[in-house]
C-alpha positions in Angstrom: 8.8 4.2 -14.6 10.0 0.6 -13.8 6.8 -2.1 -14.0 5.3 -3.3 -10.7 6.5 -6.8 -11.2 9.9 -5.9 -11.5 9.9 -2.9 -8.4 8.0 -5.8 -6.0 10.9 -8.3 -7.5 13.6 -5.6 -6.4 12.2 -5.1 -2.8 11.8 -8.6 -2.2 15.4 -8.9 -3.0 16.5 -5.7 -1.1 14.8 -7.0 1.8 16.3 -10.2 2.0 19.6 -8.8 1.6 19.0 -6.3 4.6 17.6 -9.4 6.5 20.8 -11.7 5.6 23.2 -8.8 6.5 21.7 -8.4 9.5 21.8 -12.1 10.6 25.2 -12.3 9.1 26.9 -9.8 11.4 26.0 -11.9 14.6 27.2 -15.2 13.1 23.6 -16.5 12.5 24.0 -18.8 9.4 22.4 -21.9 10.7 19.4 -21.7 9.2 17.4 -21.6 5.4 15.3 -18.7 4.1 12.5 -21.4 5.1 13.2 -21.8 8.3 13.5 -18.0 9.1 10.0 -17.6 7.6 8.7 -20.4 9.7 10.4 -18.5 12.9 8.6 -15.7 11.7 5.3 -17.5 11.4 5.3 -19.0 14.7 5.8 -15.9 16.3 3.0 -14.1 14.7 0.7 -16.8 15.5 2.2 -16.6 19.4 2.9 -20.4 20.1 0.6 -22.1 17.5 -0.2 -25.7 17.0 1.3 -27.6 14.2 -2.2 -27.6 12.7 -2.7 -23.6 13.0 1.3 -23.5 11.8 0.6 -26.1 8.4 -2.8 -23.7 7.9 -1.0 -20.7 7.9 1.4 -21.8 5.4 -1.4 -24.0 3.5 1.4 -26.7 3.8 0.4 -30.2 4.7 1.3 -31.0 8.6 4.1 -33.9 7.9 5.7 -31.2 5.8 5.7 -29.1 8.5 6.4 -31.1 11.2 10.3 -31.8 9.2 11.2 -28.3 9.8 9.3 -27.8 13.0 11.5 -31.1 14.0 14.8 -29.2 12.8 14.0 -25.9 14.3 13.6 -27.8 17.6 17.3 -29.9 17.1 19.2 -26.3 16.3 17.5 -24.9 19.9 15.6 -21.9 18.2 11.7 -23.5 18.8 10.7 -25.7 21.7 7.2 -27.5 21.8 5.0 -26.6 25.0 1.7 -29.2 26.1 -1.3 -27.3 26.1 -2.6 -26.6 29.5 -6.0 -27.9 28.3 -5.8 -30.7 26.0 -2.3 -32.8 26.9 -2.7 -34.6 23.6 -1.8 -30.9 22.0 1.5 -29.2 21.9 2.5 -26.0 21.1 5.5 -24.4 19.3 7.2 -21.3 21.4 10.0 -19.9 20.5 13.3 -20.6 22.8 15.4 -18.1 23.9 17.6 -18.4 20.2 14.0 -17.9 18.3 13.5 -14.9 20.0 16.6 -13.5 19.3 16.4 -13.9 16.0 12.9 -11.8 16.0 14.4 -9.4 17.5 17.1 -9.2 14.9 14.5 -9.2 12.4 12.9 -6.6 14.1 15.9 -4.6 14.5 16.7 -5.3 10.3 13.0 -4.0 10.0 13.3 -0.9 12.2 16.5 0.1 9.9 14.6 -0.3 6.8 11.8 2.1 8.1 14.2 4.8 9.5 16.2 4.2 5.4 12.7 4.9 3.6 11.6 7.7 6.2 14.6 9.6 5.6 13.8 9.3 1.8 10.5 10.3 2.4 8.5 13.7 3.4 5.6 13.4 5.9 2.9 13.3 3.1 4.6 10.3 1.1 5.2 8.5 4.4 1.5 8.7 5.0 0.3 7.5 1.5 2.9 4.8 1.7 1.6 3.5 5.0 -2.1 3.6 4.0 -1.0 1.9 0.3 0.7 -1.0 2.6 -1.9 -1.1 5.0 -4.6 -1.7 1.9 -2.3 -4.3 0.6 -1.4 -6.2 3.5 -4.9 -6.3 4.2 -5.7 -8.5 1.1 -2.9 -10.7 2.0 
């Protein structure tokens, strides 16, 4: 059997592939690997703050607040004053941000209905519970 580094190297890569195919086929090649992960980021968070973004990626805030500025120029993240405190803003995704989620999440739907196939019940459920364990540590 193949080592663990080299199987987690092979599914990083096969699901960046199935990501960039994905985007590809609707013409989305406007933005970097990095900018897709901070898409991703700011959606998990549902419309964080620069600070709660630059945490989240334990990246200082100027460094985030370049890409933040670009994702805001290309239309795909739009920043919101907080109801509370006007001196904060938050990041929401516009309308072209949330269409690339739900590409992702279309991508990421077709990569589980790929491995489920592959899969009986049994292996599906020690798979999910192996992930879950993991993704819990992250």
């Amino acid at each position: 059997m193949t080592n663990l580094n080299t199987l987690i190297s092979y599914l990083s890569d096969l699901i960046e592939a199935v990501l960039s195919e994905t985007f590809n086929s609707y013409n989305i090649e406007d933005l970097t690997q990095q900018q897709l992960h901070y898409l991703q980021v700011i959606s998990r968070l549902h419309n964080p703050t620069i600070t709660e973004l630059s945490r989240e990626l334990q990246l200082t805030k100027p460094t985030v607040t370049v890409l933040v500025d670009k994702l805001v120029s290309k239309g795909y993240v739009r920043r919101v004053p907080s109801d509370s405190d006007r001196r904060v803003t938050h990041l929401h995704l516009d309308e072209k941000g949330k269409i690339i989620e739900q590409l992702r999440m279309l991508a990421y739907k077709g990569m589980e209905e790929r491995i489920s196939s592959e899969l009986n019940e049994t292996e599906i459920t020690i798979l999910t519970e192996i992930l879950k364990k993991l993704a819990s540590k992250f």
